[in-house]
N, C-alpha and C positions, 0 to 999 in steps of 0.2 A: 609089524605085529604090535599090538596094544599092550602099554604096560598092566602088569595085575595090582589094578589098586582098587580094593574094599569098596563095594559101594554102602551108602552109608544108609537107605533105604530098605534096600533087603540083603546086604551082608555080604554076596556075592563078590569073589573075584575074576569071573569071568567076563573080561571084555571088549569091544571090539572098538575098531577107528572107523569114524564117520568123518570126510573132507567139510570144513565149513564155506559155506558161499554166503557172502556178504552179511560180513560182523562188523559190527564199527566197534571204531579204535576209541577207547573210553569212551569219555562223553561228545566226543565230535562226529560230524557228519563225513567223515572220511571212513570209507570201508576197506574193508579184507577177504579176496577169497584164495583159502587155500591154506590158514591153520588146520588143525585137525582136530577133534575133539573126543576124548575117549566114553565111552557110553557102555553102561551092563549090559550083556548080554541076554540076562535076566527079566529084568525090567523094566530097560529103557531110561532110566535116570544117567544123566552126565556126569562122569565124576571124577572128570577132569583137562585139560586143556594141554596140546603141547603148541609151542610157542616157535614154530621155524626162523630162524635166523631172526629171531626180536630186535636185536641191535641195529638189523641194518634198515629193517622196517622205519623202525623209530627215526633213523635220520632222513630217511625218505616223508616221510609225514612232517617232522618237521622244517624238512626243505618246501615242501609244498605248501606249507603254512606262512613261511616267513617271505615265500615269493605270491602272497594269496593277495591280488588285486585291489581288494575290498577290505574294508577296517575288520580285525578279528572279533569272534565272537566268545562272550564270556567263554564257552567250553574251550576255547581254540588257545584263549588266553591262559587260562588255568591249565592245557594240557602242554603247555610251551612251557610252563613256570615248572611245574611237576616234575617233566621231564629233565628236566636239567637236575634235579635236585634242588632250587633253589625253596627255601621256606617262604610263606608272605611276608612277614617280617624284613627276610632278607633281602626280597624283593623291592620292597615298600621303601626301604635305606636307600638301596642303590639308586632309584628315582625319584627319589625324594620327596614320599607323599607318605601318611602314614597307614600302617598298617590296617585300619580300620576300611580307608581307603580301597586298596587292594582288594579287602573283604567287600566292600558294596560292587564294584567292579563284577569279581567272578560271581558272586550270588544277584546280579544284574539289577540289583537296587539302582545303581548310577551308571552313567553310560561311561565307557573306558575311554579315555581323553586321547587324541588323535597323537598326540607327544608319545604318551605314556606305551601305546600300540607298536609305535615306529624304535622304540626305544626299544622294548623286548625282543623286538626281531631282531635289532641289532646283539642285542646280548646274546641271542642266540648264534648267531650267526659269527660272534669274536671265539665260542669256544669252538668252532673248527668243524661242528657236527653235520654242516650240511653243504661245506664246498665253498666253492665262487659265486660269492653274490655281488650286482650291480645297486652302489648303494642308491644311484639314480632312479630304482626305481622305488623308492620311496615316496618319491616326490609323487608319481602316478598312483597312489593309492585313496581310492573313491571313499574318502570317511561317511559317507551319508549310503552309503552300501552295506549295512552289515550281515549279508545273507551270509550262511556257513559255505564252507569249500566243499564242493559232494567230487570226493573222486572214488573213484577205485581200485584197487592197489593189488596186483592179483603173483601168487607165488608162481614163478616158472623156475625151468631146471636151471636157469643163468641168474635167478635170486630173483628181488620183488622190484615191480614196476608201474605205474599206472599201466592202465587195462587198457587203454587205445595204442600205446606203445608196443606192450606186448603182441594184441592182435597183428600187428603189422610185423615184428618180429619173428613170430609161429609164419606167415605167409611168406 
């Protein structure tokens, strides 16, 4: 049942739940089916989102990012830095570029330096949030590649997984 929250359009708090099929995750090309989205019943405005197991999503995306073959792409980079909490600034220290830096990076002024790339991953990957990584495969990552990671990450009743995983799961 759909929480009763106000729509802000025409006032109403009647509303129902629509399942969403393929949202991406902020600004990356990684997708989601299977949040939910609450919507007036009234008159069709959204107004608002719930968020199934978000924690465990997020380490799933960012496992998938940090084992992503191909050099990251500014959104990929900004949503690895974000998510951890770390500031630009804070960021910019730890690899020792300045902050200005970081800024032409995520707004894709400059291209993100292949060190800089391998480094975040790794920072991601010392706070624990995504498991066993082979740091080996760093060395295999195609810097002259930077197309985004298209996966799809789809909710099942055993939590979220890529969607080729799952289909073979459900069979």
């Amino acid at each position: 049942m759909a929480p009763k929250l106000e729509c802000p359009n025409c006032g109403s708090d009647q509303n129902r739940s629509e399942v969403i099929v393929r949202r991406p995750v902020e600004k990356t090309s990684v997708v989601v089916t299977g949040h939910e989205r609450i919507v007036c019943a009234v008159c069709g405005t959204e107004v608002g989102l719930t968020l199934h197991r978000a924690g465990e999503l997020a380490r799933i995306v960012m496992g998938a990012l940090v084992r992503k073959p191909r050099r990251l792409t500014k959104e990929e980079f900004e949503y690895l830095r974000r998510r951890n909490g770390w500031k630009s600034n804070e960021l910019a220290a730890s690899l020792g570029v300045t902050p200005s830096t970081v800024s032409r990076w995520e707004s894709g002024a400059a291209p993100i330096l292949p060190t800089a790339d391998r480094a975040l991953r790794l920072m991601v990957v010392a706070t624990g949030a995504v498991g066993l990584f082979d740091v080996g495969e760093l060395g295999k990552i195609d810097d002259t590649d930077g197309a985004p990671l298209e996966v799809e990450i789809v909710l099942t009743e055993a939590g979220w997984m890529p969607s080729g995983l799952a289909d073979r799961k459900a069979s």
